[in-house]
TIPANU-719237 format. One line per 10 residues: number of its first residue (from 0); their letters; for each residue x, y, z of N, C-alpha, C. Coordinates in Angstrom, 2 decimals. Example, Ala and Ser with C-alpha at 12.3 -4.5 7.8 and 13.67 -1.06 7.14 Angstrom:
2
0) AS) 13.19 -5.69 7.80 12.30 -4.50 7.80 13.20 -3.30 7.80 | 12.85 -2.25 7.08 13.67 -1.06 7.14 12.90 0.03 7.87;
//
This chain:
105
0) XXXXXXXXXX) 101.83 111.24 110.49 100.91 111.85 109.58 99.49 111.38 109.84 | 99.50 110.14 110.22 97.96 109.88 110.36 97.95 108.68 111.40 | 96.65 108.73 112.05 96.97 107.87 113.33 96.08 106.54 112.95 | 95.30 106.25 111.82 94.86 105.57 111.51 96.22 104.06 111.19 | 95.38 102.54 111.67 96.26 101.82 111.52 96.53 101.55 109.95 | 97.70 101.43 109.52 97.89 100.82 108.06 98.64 99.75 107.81 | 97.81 99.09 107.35 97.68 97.79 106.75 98.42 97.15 105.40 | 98.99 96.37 105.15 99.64 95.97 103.72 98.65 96.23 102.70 | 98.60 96.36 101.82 97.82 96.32 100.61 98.37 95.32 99.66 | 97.43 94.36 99.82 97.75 92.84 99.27 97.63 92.92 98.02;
10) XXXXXXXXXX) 96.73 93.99 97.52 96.42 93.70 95.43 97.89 94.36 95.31 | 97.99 95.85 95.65 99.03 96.62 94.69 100.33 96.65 95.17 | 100.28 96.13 96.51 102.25 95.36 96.55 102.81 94.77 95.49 | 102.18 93.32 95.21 102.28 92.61 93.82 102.58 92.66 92.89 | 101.64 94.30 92.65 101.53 94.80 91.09 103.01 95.77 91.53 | 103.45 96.27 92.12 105.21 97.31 91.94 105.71 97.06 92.54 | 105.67 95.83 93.63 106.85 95.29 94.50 107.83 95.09 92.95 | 109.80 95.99 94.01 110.72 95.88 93.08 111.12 96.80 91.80 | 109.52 97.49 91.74 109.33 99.23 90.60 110.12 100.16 91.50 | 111.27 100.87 90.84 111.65 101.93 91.66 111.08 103.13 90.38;
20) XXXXXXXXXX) 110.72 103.95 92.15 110.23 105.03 92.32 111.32 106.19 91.27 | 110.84 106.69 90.06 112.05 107.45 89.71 112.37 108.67 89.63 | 110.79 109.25 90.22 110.34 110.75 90.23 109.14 111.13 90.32 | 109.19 111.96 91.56 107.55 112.31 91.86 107.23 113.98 91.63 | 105.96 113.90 90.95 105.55 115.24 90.45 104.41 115.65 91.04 | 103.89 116.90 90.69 102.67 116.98 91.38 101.58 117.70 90.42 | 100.27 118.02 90.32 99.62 118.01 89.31 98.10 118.90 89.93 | 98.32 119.75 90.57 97.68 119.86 91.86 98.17 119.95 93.04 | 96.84 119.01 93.53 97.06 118.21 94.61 97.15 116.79 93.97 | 97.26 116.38 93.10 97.49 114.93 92.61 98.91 114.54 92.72;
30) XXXXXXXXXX) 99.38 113.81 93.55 100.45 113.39 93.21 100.65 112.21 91.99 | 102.18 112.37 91.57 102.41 111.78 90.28 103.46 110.89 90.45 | 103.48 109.71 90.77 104.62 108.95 90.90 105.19 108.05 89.85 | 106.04 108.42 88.90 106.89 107.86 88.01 107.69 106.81 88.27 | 107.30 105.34 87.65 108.19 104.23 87.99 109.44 104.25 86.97 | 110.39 103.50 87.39 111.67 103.41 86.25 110.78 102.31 84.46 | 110.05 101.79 85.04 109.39 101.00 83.84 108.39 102.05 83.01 | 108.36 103.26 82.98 107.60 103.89 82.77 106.32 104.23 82.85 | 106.00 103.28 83.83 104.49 103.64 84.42 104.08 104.62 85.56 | 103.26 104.95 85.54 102.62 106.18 86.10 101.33 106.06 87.31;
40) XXXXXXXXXX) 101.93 106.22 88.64 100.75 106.52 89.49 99.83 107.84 90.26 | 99.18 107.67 90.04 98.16 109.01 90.27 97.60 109.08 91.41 | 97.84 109.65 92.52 97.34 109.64 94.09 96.63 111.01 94.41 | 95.44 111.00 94.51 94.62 112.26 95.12 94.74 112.80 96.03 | 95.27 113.59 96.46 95.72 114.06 97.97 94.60 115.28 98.49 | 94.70 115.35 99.96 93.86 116.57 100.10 94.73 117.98 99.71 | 95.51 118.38 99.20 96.17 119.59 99.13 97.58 118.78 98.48 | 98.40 120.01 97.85 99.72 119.49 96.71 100.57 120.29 98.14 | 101.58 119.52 98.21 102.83 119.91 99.34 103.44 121.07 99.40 | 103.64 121.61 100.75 104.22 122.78 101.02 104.95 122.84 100.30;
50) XXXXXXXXXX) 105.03 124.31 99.30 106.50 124.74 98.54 107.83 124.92 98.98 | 107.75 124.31 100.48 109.44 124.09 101.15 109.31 122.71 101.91 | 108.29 121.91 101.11 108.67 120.22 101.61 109.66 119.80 100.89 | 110.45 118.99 102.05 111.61 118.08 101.57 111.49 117.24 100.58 | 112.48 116.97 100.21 112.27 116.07 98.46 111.83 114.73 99.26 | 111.19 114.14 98.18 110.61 112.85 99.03 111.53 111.74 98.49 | 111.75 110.33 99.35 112.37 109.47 99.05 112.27 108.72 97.66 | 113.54 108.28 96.98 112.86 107.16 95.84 113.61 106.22 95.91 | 113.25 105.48 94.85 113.56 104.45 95.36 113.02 102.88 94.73 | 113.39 101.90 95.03 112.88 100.29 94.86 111.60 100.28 96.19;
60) XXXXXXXXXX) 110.40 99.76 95.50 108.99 99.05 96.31 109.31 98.14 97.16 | 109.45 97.79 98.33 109.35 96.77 98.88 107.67 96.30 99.10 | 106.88 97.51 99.85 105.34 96.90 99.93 105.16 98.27 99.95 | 103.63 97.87 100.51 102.89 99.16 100.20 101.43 98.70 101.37 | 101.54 99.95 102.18 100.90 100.10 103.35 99.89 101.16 102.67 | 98.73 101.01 103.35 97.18 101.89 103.31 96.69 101.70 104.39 | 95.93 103.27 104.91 94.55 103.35 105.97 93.95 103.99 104.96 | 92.76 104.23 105.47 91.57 104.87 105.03 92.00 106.65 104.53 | 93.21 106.79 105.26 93.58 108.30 105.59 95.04 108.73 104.70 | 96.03 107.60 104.42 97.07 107.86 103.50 97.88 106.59 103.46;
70) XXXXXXXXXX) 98.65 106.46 102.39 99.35 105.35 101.73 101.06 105.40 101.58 | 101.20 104.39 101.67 102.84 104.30 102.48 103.84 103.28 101.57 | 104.56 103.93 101.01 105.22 103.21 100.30 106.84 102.41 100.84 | 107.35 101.35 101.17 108.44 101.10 101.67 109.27 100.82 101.18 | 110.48 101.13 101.36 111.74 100.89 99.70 112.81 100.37 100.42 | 113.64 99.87 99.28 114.02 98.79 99.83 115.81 99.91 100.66 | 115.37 100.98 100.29 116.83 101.78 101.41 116.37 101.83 102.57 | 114.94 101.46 103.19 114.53 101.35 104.69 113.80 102.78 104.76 | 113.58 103.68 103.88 112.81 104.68 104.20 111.67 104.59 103.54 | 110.67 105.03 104.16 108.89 105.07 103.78 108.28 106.63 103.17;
80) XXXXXXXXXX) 108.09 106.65 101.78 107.45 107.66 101.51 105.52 107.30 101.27 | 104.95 108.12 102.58 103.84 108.83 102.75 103.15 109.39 102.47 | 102.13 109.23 101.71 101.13 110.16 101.30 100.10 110.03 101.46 | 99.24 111.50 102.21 97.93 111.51 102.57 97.12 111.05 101.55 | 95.50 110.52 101.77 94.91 110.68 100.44 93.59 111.07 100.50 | 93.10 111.74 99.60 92.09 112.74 99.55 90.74 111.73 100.03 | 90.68 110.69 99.88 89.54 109.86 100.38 90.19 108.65 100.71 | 88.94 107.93 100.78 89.28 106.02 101.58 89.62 105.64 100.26 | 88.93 105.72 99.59 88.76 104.64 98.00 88.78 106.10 96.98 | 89.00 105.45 95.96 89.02 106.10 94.53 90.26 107.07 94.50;
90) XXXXXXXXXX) 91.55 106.88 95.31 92.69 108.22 95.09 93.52 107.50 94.49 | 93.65 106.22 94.18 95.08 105.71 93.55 94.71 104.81 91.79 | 95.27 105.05 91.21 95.27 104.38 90.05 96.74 104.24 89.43 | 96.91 103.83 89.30 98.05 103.20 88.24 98.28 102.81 86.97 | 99.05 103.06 85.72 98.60 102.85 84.79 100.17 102.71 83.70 | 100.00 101.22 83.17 101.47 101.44 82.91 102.01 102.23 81.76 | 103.12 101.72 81.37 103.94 102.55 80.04 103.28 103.04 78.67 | 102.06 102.11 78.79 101.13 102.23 77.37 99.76 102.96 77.71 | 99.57 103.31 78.89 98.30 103.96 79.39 97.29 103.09 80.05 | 97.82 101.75 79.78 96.75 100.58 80.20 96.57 100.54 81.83;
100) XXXXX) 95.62 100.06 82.27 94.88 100.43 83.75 95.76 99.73 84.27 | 96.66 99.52 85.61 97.04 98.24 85.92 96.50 97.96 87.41 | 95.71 98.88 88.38 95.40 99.08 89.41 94.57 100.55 89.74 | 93.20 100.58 90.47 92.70 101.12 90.32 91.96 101.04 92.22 | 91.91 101.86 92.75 91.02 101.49 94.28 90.13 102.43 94.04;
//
């Protein structure tokens, strides 16, 4: 998807290493990633996914990879769900069960 190198992301591993992934929506082009704890992440994408893309993986956090170009989530079944993001900075926020900020780039 993108040839840019990606890198761990040292703040927001931390914050959902071990959150499984329990359902992803889309809102747009915003993706919507639902943790089992009930918190909610919000990813800006350049465009919302082909209406015949494959269901995407879910799953338990192991880490969490970023380039400048899209963000990579790794779970602990060994598969990586991918997502482009609409810019370098400002596409991801996170916010848990109560609405409170918990991560923000």
């Amino acid at each position: 998807m993108t040839a840019a190198r990606m890198h761990r992301n040292q703040k927001l591993t931390p914050v959902i290493k071990g959150r499984s992934i329990a359902q992803i929506g889309w809102d747009g082009a915003t993706a919507l990633l639902h943790f089992d704890d009930g918190s909610v992440m919000r990813i800006h994408t350049p465009a919302p996914p082909p209406k015949n893309a494959p269901p995407a993986p879910l799953g338990k956090v192991l880490a969490v990879r970023q380039s400048t170009e899209a963000i990579a989530f790794d779970l602990e079944s060994g598969s990586s769900l991918q997502i482009p993001l609409a810019e370098a900075t400002s596409s991801v926020m996170l916010r848990d069960s109560k609405g409170a900020l918990e991560y923000a780039d």
